[in-house]
N, C-alpha and C positions, 0 to 999 in steps of 0.2 A: 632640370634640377631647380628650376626655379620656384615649385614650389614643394612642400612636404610629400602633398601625395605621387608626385613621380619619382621618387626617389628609388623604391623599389622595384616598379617595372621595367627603371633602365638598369639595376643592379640583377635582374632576371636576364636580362638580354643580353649584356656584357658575360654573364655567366652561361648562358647557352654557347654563344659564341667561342667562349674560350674551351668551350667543352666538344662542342662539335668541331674544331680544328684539334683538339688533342686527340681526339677519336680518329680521324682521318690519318692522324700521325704513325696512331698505331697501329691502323687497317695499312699503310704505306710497309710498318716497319714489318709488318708480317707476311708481304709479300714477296720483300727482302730478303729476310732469311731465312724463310722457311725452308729452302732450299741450300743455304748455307751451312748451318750448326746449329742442331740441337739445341744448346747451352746458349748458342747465343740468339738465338731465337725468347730462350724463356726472360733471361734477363734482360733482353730488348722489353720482354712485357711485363716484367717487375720494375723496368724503371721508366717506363711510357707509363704505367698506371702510377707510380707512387710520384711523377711530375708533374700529372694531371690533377692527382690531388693535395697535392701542396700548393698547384697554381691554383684551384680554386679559391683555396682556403683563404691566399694572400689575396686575390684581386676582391673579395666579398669582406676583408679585414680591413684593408685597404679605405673601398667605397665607403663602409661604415665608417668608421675614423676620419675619414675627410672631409665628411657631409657638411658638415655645420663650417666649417672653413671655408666650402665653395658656395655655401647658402650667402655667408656673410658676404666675401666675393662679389658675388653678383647683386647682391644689395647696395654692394657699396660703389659699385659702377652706374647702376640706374639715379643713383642721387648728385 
């Protein structure tokens, strides 16, 4: 983050990442119960998707809104 232009390919990365373990979560959760309940089977996957996508939302909300805090940050330790 030190300078402007990485700022986005580490907020790509961080967002793959969080994406590819939410996926795994719910390739897990469907292993689960698929054999269990119906019901609980669907709603494992209404709420593995809709915490996927609120965790996106936040950690890309997040990185944007704190860019210029940790820009400054790390300017302000090299000096």
């Amino acid at each position: 983050m030190e300078t402007k232009r990485l700022h986005l390919p580490q907020t790509l990365i961080a967002g793959t990442i969080n994406f590819a373990l939410g996926v795994f979560a719910i390739i897990g959760w469907f292993f689960f119960a698929w054999g269990v309940n119906e019901f609980l089977f669907f709603g494992g996957l209404v709420l593995g998707i809709g915490l996927l996508v609120v965790g996106e939302a936040v950690l890309i909300t997040t990185l944007i809104l704190k860019r210029k805090k940790w820009i400054q940050i790390y300017n302000d330790t090299l000096n």
